[in-house]
C-alpha positions in Angstrom: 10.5 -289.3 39.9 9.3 -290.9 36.6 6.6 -292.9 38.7 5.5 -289.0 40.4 5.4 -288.1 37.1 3.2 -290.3 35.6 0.8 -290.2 38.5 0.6 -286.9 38.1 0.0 -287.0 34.2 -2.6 -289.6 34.8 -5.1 -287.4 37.1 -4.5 -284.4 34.1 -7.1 -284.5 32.1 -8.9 -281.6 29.8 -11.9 -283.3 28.1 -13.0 -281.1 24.8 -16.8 -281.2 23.9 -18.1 -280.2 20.6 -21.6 -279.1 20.7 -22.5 -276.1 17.7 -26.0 -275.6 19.3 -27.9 -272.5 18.0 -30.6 -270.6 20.0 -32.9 -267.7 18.7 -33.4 -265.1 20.4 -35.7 -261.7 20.5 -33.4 -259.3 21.4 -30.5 -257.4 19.9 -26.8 -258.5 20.1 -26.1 -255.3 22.4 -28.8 -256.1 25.0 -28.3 -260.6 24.7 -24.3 -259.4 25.8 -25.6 -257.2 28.2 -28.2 -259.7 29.8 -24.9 -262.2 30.0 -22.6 -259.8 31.7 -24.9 -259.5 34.4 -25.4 -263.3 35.4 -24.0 -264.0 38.7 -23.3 -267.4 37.8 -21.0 -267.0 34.8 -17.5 -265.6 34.4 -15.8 -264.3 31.4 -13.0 -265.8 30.9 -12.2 -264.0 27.3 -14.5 -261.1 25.2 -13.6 -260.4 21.9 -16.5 -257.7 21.6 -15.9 -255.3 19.0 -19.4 -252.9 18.3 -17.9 -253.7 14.6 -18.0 -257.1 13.9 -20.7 -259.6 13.5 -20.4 -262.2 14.6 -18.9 -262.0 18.4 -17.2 -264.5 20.5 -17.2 -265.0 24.0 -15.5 -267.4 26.3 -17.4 -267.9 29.4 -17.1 -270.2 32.4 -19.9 -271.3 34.9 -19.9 -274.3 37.3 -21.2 -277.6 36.2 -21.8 -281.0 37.4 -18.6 -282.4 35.2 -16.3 -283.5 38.1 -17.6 -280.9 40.4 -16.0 -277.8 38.3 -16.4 -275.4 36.1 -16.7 -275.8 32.3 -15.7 -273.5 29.7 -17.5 -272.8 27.0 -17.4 -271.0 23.3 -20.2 -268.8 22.3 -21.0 -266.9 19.0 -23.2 -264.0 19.0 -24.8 -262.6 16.1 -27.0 -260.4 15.0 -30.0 -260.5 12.5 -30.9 -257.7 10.0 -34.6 -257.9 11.9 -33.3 -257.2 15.4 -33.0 -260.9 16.4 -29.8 -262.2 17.5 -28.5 -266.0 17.9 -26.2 -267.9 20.5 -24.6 -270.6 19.4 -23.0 -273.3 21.8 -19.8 -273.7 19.9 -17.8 -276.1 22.4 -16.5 -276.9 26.0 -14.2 -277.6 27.9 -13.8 -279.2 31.7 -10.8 -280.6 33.2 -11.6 -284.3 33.9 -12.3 -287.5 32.0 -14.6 -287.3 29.6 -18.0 -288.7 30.6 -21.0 -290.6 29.5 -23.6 -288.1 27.6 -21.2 -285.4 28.3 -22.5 -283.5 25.1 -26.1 -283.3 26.9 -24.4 -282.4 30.2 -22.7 -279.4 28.8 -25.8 -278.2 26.8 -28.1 -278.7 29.9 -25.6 -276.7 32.1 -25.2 -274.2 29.7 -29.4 -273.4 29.2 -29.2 -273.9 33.2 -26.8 -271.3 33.6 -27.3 -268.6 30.8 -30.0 -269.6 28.7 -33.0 -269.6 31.3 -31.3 -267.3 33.4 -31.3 -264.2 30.6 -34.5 -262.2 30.8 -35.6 -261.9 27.0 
């Protein structure tokens, strides 16, 4: 049983990434979270939206070439007095062993994913 066991715990992992990437963007917080909710390719996995606070946090999930699975990610949204709003990478996290340039792989998915794909 205890070799079961630490075979088991030995395939586990949960690899944290920490990125805090900004990106600007032209559009209002309202219509940036709207242009999200509407990507096929991403799943919420958490929304803690409230029309009152600035800023917002989202936790999304959207599939990734880390092990072959999905990564999780953090994301601030907040608005500017001008009408601008910015997304900011906050961190990830996949379940496997953390990899070579992982950082980069995470920030790549994540334009791939939800960046490129929002119409602004």
């Amino acid at each position: 049983m205890l070799i079961a066991a630490f075979a088991f715990g030995a395939t586990s992992y949960i690899s944290n990434v920490e990125v805090n990437k900004p990106y600007s963007v032209n559009i209002s917080k309202d219509s940036l979270i709207n242009h999200i909710e509407r990507l096929d390719s991403v799943n919420f996995v958490n929304r803690n939206l409230q029309s009152t606070t600035n800023p917002d946090t989202m936790k999304i999930s959207f599939p990734s070439n880390l092990c072959f699975d999905n990564v999780e990610i953090n994301i601030i949204i907040e608005e500017h007095t001008d009408g601008t709003s910015t997304i900011t990478l906050q961190d990830a996290k996949y379940d496997c062993p953390k990899e070579k340039n992982e950082q980069d792989k995470v920030i790549k998915g994540f334009e791939d994913k939800v960046i490129n794909q929002v119409d602004f």
